[in-house]
Each structure stands twice: as structure tokens, then as C-alpha cells.
N, C-alpha and C positions, 0 to 999 in steps of 0.2 A: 255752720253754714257750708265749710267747702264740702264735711262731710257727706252732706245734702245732696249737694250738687254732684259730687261721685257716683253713691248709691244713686242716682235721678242719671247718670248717663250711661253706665252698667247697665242698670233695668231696660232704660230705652234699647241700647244695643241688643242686649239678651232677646227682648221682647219682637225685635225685628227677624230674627236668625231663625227663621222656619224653613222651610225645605227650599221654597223658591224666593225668598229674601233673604237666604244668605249675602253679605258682601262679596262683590266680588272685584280686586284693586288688581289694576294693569298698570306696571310701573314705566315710566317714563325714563332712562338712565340718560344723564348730561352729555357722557361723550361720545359715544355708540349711536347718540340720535343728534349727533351736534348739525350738523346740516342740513339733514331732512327737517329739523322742525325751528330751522332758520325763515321759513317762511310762513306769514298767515295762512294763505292756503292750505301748507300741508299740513301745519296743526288741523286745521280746522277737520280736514280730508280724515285728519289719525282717529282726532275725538270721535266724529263720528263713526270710524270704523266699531270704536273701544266699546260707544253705544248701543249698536247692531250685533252686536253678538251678545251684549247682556251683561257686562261691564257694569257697577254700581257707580266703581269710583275709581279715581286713577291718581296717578301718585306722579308727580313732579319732581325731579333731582336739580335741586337749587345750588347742590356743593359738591360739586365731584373730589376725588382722592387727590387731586394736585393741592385742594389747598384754595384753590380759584372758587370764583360763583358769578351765575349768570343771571348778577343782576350788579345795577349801580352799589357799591358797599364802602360804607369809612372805613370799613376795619379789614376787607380780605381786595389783592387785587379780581377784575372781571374778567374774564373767558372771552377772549374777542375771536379766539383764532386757533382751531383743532386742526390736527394733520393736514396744514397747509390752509384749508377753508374757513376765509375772514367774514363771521358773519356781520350783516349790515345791522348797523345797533340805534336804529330811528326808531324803533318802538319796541315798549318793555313786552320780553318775550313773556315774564311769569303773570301778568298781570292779562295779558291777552290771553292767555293759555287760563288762565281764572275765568275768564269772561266766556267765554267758548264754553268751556266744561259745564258751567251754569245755566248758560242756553239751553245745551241740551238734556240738562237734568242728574247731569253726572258730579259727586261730592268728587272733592281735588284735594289733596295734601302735599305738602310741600317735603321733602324728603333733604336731610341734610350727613353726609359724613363727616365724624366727628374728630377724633382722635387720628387722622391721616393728613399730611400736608404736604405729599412729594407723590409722582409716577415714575417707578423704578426703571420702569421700560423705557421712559422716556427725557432721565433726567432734567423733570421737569416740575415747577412749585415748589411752594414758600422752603423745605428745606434745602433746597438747592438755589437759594438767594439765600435771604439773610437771617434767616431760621433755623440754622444747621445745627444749633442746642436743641432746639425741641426735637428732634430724632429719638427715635429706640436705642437705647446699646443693648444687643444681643448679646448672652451667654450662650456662645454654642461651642462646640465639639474644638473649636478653632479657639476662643480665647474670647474676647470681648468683642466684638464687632459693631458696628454703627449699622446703621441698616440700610443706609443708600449704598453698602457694598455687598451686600446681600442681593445680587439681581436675581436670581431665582422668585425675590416677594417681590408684587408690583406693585403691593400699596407700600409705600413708606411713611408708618407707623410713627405718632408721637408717644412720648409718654404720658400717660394719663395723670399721673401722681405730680407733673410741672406745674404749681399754679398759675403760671401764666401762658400755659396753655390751655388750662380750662377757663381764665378769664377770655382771652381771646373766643377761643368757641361761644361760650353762654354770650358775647354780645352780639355773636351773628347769628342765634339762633335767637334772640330777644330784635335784632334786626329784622327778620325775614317777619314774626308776628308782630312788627309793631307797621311794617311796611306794606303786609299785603294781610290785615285782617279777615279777608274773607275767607282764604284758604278756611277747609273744615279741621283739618289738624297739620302736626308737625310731625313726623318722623324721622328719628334719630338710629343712623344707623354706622355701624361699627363703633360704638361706645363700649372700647374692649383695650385689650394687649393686644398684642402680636400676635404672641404664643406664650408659651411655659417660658422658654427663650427670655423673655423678656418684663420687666426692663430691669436691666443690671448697672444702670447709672450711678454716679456717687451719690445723688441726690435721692435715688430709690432708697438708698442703703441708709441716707441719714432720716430720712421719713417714716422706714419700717423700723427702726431704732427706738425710735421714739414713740413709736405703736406697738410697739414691745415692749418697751421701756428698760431697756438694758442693751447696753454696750455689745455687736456682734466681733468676737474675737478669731474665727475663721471664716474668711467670707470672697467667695460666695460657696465656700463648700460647705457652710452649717446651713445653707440653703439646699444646693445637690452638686454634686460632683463627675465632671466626665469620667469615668475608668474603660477599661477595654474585658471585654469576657474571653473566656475562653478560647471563641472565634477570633480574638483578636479586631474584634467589632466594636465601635465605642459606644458605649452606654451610659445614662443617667443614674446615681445613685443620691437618695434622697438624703439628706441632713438633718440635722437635730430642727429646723424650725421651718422649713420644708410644709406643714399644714398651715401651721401659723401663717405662711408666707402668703400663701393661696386665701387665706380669711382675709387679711390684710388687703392684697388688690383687690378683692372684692368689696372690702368696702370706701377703698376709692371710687369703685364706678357705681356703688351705689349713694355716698356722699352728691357726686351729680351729677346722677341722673333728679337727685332729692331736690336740688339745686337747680338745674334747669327746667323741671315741671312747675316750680315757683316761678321762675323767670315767665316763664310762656302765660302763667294763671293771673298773674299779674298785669301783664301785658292786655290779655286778651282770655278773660275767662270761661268765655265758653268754646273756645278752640280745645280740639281734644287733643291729647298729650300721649302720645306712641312712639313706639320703638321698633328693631327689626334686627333679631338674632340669629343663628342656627340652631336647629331644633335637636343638638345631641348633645342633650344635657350632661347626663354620665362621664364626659369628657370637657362640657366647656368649658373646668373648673382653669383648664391651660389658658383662656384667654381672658380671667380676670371677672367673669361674670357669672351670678349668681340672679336669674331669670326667673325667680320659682317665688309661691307665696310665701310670705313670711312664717307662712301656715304650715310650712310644709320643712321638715327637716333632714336635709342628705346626709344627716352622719349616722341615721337608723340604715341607712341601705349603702353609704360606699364609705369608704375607707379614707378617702380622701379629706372629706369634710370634719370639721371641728365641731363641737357642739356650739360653738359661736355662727359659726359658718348661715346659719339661716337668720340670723338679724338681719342680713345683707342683701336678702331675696328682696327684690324692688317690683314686682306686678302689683301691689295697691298703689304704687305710683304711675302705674299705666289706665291709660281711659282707652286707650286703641294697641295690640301686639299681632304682629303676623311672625311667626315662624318660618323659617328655610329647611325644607323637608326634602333637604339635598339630596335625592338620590336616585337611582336609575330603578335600583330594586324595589318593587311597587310594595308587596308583601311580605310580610315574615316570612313565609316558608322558600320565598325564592332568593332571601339572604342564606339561608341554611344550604341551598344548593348550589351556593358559589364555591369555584375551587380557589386557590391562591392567588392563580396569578390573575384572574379576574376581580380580584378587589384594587377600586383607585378610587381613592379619595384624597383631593388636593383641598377641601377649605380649613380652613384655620381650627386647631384643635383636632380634626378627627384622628381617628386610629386605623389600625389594618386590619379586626377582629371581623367576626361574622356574629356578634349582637342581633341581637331581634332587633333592635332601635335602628341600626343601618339600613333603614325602608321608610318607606314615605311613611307607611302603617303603623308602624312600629316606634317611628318617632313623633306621629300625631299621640298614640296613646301616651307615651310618657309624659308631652306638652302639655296635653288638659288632664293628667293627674295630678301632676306637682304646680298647675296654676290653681287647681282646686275652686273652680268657679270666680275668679275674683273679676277676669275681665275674659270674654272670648279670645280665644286661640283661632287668630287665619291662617290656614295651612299654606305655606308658601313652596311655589318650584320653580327649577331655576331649567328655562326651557334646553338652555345648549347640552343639557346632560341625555338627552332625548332625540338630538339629531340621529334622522335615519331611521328612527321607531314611534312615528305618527301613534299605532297602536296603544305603545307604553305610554305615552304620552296621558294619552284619553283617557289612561287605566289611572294614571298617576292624578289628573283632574280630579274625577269622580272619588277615589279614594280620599282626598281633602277635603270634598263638600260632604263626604259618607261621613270623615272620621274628626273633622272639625268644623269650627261657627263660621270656614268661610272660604276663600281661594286668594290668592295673590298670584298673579302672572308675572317670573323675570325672565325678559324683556321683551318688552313690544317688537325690539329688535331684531330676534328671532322668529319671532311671528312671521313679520317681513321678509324676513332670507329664506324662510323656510317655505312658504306660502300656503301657511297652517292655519287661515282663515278659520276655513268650512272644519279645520280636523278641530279646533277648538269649541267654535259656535256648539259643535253635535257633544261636545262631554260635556259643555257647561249645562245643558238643555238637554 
């Protein structure tokens, strides 16, 4: 039966993704929009903006990086009060923001981050009370570090591997679908590590132990080691279980994610069950996630992967994925005409290379190769990468309705600052 139901919402999605029914999700982010959509009015003002240019569906952030959520919850404190501005809490925002969106025809999902419970910029959330174990320890270049001293990262990272961090999450994301059924899905986003960095906890080390099933006698350098080159530069050198290690967290995040699609199916079975990644796969292996069909095996093409390594691909566990096709470079060939110091890529995992896959292009194709049809691929961008270039912007739209089942806009926020109305309206159309 759940089988059924699978193949029955795949088909539907599939069957909708024509040229002018592609999906098309405008994300809503919790703290960038904390004020403005403190009020009925201006939700209502937004949605309808989100409708008028041809928006399908818009995506709600219920749980931002602190750890907090903006809604009543037993299990996480609520959001009353963003840089300084105390919103007025007489009426439930997600539940008006459900009812609005339905009025005017537009599907809603509720967007939740996972694995994060602290704002480094702003020393603020659950790890900075009384959560200060669930933290990352990073390995880096320095020694072990905690990650709320790490302020260059502004999410502060848990460990994914704590299970009482992963109980905590699964009951607020079993909260949100048992609270606001209507939502049409859930999306779950940063269900990752850090980075490669991470997590070098004693408790990573007694759980990979035991997923190895042998005792590690140099650690964490049978894992990798800092050394210094030549330059005098410090560099990573990998260790005797170094692949192993990379199998391993991956299938932590894929144990639950396994785990929280039950939760949600349970809950609420016909809500659809998504996620929302970065689209440069070649490299995600740093942050613990293995996105790709079960179908599909990265150890015929990178070095990295184990021949285990693809049991851990979790897209038949997705009903809904949008990808982040982070990048400014629209095309292949205008990655190839970058010189050095024009390449900056600050999200989690990437690299400094000049890859074809470092373009919107180039990393839609790899997304709907290695998902191998199992669920559409939304091509997602992230707008602030595009300030100043309306143009590229447009280019970089239509390149995801061209080269994927769909678009994801981040953030409405930029829309707004930018006054990219009309530049968006004319790429979506």
C-alpha cells in the first residue's frame, strides 16, 4: 500500500511538470521576514504578490537555525522577538499564513531546519542555554573545536549521530504535521554535518566504532590528519578509514531521514515528504549526505565513495526535493572562463575548482542524473548571489525551468530589497 501511494504521488507530480505547470516554490525564511509578515496584512499583501507572478507554491520556515519556531511547541522554545522587534503573538502566524495561501490557490509547505540549534552571529539558541552537548566538535586545522567558537559559521551545527538530538527534531517535525495537517508537505532542510570538519565528538568516535566494528587505535588521524605542504600551508591528509568514515555519516542521515518520512506518513499520510539540499553532489560527500537514487552508485565515478556508499542514497524516501543551484555562473562554459580569483563559494562542502557542475547548468544535470527519475529535481537559487545582475538573474530562472521539473526562489526577501518584481514575473513567463 505505502508502495502505491508513492508511485500514485511521483506520477501525479511527474504528470503535472509540463512546460507551464512546472512548480514553481517561493520561500518564505523565519528571520529575514520576521517583521514584515508579523502582520495579517502583510502576509496577505506577500501571498498575493507570490500569486501574481505565477508562484504555485510557497514554502513557510517554521524552524529557523537558533533552534526556536514560530509556533506554540512542548518541545522547542517560540520566536517572540528578532533583532529587537517583539512580534504581537494573538494569532497563529502559520496557520493564517495556511489559510491565506489556500484562498488564493497556492500549495504551502512548511519548512523545518534540522540538525542546527544555535546563531553564531548572534549568540543565540538552544546551544547557548542548555544544550551546549548537542554542538558539533570540529576537527580543524586548530585541534578540536566546538563550533559556537567557530564564528566565521553562523549556523551552529548539532551532531547528527546524538540520538537525543535526533529524538528531539523527529518530535517537532511530528509536531508541525500533526498541528497544522493542512500544510501540503514538509521540508526538511539542513539534515547534514557541518562539513568534512565534523563531528569529531567522543560519541562520533564510539558510534563509528561500532559501525565498523573494531576498536580505532589512532584517531582521529586513521580518519585524516592536519600536516603542512611544502608551502608551509596546512593540509588534510586522509587515513586508513577515511571512506569508511564518509559511508558511515551518510548513513546516519540516511537512518532519519528513513525515520522521519515514517513519522510525517504516520502522522499525516497524504502530506508529502521533502527535503532541500545543495546541488554539488561530487563534493556533498563533506557534509554527510548521500541525495542520489539508490540506483545510482558514486563509487563507478569518484573516489570518494565505497561500494557501500549507495545503500545510503535516500531520494525513494522523498515525495517532494528541490536542489540549491547555488551559483552565479548560469553555464558551463562561463565556469571555464573564470579566472582564480573570481571563484567564491562560501556554502557548506563546495570547493575552489572550475567543474562544469559549479553553474546552475551543470549542476541541474548532475541532480536529475544521479536521482534517475525517482522524484522531480526543483531547481533552486539562492537570489543574494545575483545582486546587481537583474540580467543573470533571468538567465539563471529560465535555466532551472529549461534544465529541471521546477524553480524554487531563495528569498522573497530579496525580491523585496531588490525590487525584482517585474525582473522575476518576465523569467518565470
Amino acid at each position: 500500500m505505502k508502495t502505491l501511494v508513492k508511485v500514485f504521488l511521483t506520477i501525479f507530480l511527474i504528470v503535472n511538470l509540463n512546460a507551464n505547470q512546472k512548480p514553481k516554490l517561493l520561500w518564505f525564511d523565519a528571520t529575514a521576514n520576521f517583521q514584515r509578515l508579523s502582520y495579517k496584512d502583510s502576509i496577505t499583501y506577500y501571498l498575493e504578490k507570490a500569486k501574481e507572478l505565477g508562484f504555485t507554491d510557497v514554502v513557510l520556515d517554521l524552524k529557523p537555525i537558533s533552534g526556536e519556531v514560530l509556533y506554540d511547541s512542548k518541545f522547542a522554545p517560540k520566536m517572540r522577538e528578532w533583532n529587537g522587534f517583539v512580534r504581537n503573538d494573538d494569532f497563529d502566524f502559520a496557520d493564517y499564513f495556511i489559510k491565506e495561501a489556500h484562498r488564493l490557490g497556492l500549495k504551502i509547505h512548511a519548512s523545518v531546519n534540522v540538525f542546527v540549534a544555535g546563531h553564531n552571529f548572534h549568540d543565540r539558541g538552544l546551544v547557548y542555554q542548555d544544550k551546549l552537548h548537542w554542538q558539533s566538535i570540529n576537527y580543524t586545522d586548530s585541534g578540536f573545536v566546538p563550533i559556537t567558537k567557530l564564528k566565521h559559521k553562523y549556523s551552529a551545527m548539532t551532531n547528527p549521530a546524538m540520538r537525543e538530538v535526533q529524538e528531539h527534531e523527529l518530535k517537532i517535525i511530528e509536531e508541525i504535521v500533526r498541528k497544522y495537517p493542512e500544510f501540503e508537505g514538509i521540508i526538511l532542510d539542513r539534515v547534514r554535518y557541518d562539513g568534512i570538519e565534523a563531528d569529531f565528538s567522543e560519541l562520533s568516535r564510539k558510534l563509528f566504532e561500532k559501525y565498523l566494528g573494531r576498536k580505532i587505535k589512532n584517531y582521529p588521524d586513521d580518519i585524516y590528519k592536519w600536516t603542512k605542504n611544502e608551502k608551509g600551508e596546512k593540509i588534510r591528509i586522509e587515513g586508513k578509514y577515511f571512506k569508511k568514515w564518509l559511508e558511515w555519516r551518510a548513513s546516519v542521515i540516511y537512518n532519519f531521514m528513513k525515520e522521519a518520512r515514517a513519522k510525517v506518513k504516520k502522522t499525516a499520510p497524504k502530506m508529502l515528504f521533502g527535503t532541500y539540499t545543495g546541488a554539488w553532489y561530487p563534493v556533498y560527500y563533506e557534509v554527510g549526505v548521500n541525495w542520489a537514487s539508490r540506483k545510482y552508485d558514486p563509487s563507478k565515478e569518484y573516489d570518494w565513495a565505497t561500494g557501500n556508499y549507495k545503500n545510503y542514497g535516500y531520494a525513494e524516501l522523498l515525495d517532494l526535493y528541490t536542489t540549491g543551484c547555488y551559483f552565479f555562473e548560469v553555464t558551463k562554459d562561463e565556469v571555464e572562463k573564470l579566472n582564480e580569483e573570481a571563484i567564491k563559494r562560501n556554502e557548506a562542502g563546495m570547493g575552489k575548482t572550475k567543474d562544469y557542475w559549479y553553474s546552475v547548468e551543470g549542476s541541474a544535470e548532475i541532480a536529475k542524473k544521479i536521482m534517475m527519475d525517482v522524484v522531480p529535481v526543483i531547481g533552486g537559487l539562492y537570489v543574494e548571489q545575483y545582486k546587481g545582475h537583474p540580467e543573470q538573474f533571468q538567465k539563471a530562472v529560465k535555466m532551472c525551468l529549461d534544465k529541471t521539473d521546477g524553480l524554487m526562489i531563495f528569498d522573497i526577501v530579496h525580491i523585496i530589497n531588490y525590487g525584482w518584481w517585474d525582473v522575476l514575473k518576465e523569467a518565470m513567463n
